[in-house]
C-alpha positions as CSV (number, residue, x, y, z in Angstrom):
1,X,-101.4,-2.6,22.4
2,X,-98.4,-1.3,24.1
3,X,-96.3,-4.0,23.3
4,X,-96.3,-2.5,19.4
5,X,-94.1,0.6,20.6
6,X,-92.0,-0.8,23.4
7,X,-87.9,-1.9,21.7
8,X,-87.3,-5.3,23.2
9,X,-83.8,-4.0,24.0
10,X,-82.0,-1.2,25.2
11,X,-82.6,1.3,28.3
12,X,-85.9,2.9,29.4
13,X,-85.5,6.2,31.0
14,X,-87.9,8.1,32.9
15,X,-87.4,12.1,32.9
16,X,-88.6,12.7,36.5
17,X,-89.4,16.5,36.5
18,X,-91.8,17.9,34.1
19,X,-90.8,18.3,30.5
20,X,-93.4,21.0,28.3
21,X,-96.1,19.4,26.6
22,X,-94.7,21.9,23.2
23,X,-91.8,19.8,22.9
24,X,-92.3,17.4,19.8
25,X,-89.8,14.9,18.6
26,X,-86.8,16.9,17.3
27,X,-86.9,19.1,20.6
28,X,-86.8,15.9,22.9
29,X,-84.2,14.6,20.6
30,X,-81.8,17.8,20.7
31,X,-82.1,17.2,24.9
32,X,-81.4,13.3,24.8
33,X,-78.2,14.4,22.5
34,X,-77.3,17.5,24.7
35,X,-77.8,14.7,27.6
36,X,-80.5,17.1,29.6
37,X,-81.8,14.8,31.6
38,X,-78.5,12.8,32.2
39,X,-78.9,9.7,30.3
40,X,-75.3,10.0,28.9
41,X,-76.7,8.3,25.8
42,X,-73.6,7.5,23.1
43,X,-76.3,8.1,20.1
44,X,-75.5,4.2,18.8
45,X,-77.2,2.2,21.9
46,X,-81.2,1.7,21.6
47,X,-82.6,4.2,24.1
48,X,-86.4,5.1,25.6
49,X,-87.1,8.6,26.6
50,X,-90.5,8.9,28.9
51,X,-91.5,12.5,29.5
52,X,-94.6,13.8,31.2
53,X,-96.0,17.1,31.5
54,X,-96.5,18.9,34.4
55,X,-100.0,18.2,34.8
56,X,-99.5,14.6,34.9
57,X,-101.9,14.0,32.2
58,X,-99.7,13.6,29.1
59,X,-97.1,10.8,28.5
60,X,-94.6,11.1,25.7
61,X,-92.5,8.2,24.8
62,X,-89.7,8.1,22.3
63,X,-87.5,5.5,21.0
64,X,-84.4,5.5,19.4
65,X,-83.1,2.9,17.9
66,X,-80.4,1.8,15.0
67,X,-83.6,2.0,12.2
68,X,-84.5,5.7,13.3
69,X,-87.0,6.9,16.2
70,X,-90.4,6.1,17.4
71,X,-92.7,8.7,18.6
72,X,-95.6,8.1,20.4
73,X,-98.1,10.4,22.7
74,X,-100.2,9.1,25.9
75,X,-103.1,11.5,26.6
76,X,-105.5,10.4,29.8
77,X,-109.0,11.4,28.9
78,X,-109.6,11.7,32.9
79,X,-107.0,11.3,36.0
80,X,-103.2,11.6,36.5
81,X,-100.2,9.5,35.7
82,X,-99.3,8.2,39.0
83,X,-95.5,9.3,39.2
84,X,-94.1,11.7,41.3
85,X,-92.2,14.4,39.6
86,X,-89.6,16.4,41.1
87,X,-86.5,18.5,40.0
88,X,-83.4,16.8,42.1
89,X,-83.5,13.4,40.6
90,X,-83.5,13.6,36.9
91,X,-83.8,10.2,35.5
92,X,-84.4,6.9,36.9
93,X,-84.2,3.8,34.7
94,X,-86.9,1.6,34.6
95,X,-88.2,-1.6,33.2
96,X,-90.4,-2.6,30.0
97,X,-93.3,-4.0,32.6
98,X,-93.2,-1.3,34.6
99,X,-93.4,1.0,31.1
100,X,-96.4,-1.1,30.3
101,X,-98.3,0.0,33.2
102,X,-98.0,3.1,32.8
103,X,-99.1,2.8,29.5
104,X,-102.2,0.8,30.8
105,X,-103.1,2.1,33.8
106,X,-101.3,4.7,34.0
107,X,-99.2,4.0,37.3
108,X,-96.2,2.0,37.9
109,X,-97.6,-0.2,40.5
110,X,-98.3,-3.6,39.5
111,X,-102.3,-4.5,39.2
């Protein structure tokens, strides 16, 4: 399933404080260029943005790559993600597997 929308290459990025659940595609794009959330992204390497609202409840993951950008929304019918969100760290890089649990099962532990 997740496998589908996940680049085999390039960084993954988690936003770690809460990013509005209005933002669409060309919003989360203008911050990845304006480097918002620090990701000091050149605009040529392939790069994964994961955002979550502030409820917790609402993943957004966006690719960019050389062929254009992927777009993809994560809504939990019941629960939370399990990340803790804050405003001093802004980013922290993580893995494809640990991308695919969240995806799954929604938490970055392994099951």
């Amino acid at each position: 399933m997740s496998s589908a929308i996940l680049p085999s290459e390039g960084r993954i990025v988690m936003v770690k404080e809460p990013v509005s659940g209005r933002f669409g595609v060309h919003k989360l794009m203008a911050h990845l260029t304006m480097n918002t959330y620090g990701t000091a992204w050149d605009g040529d390497e392939t790069i994964t943005l994961v955002t979550f609202n502030k409820k917790r409840t609402r993943m957004k993951i966006l690719t960019a790559d050389r062929f254009g950008i992927t777009y993809s929304v994560r809504i939990l019918n019941a629960g939370t993600f399990k990340v803790i969100l804050g405003g001093e760290l802004l980013c922290e890089h993580i893995n494809k597997k640990t991308l695919e649990n969240l995806i799954r099962y929604g938490t970055t532990a392994e099951l």
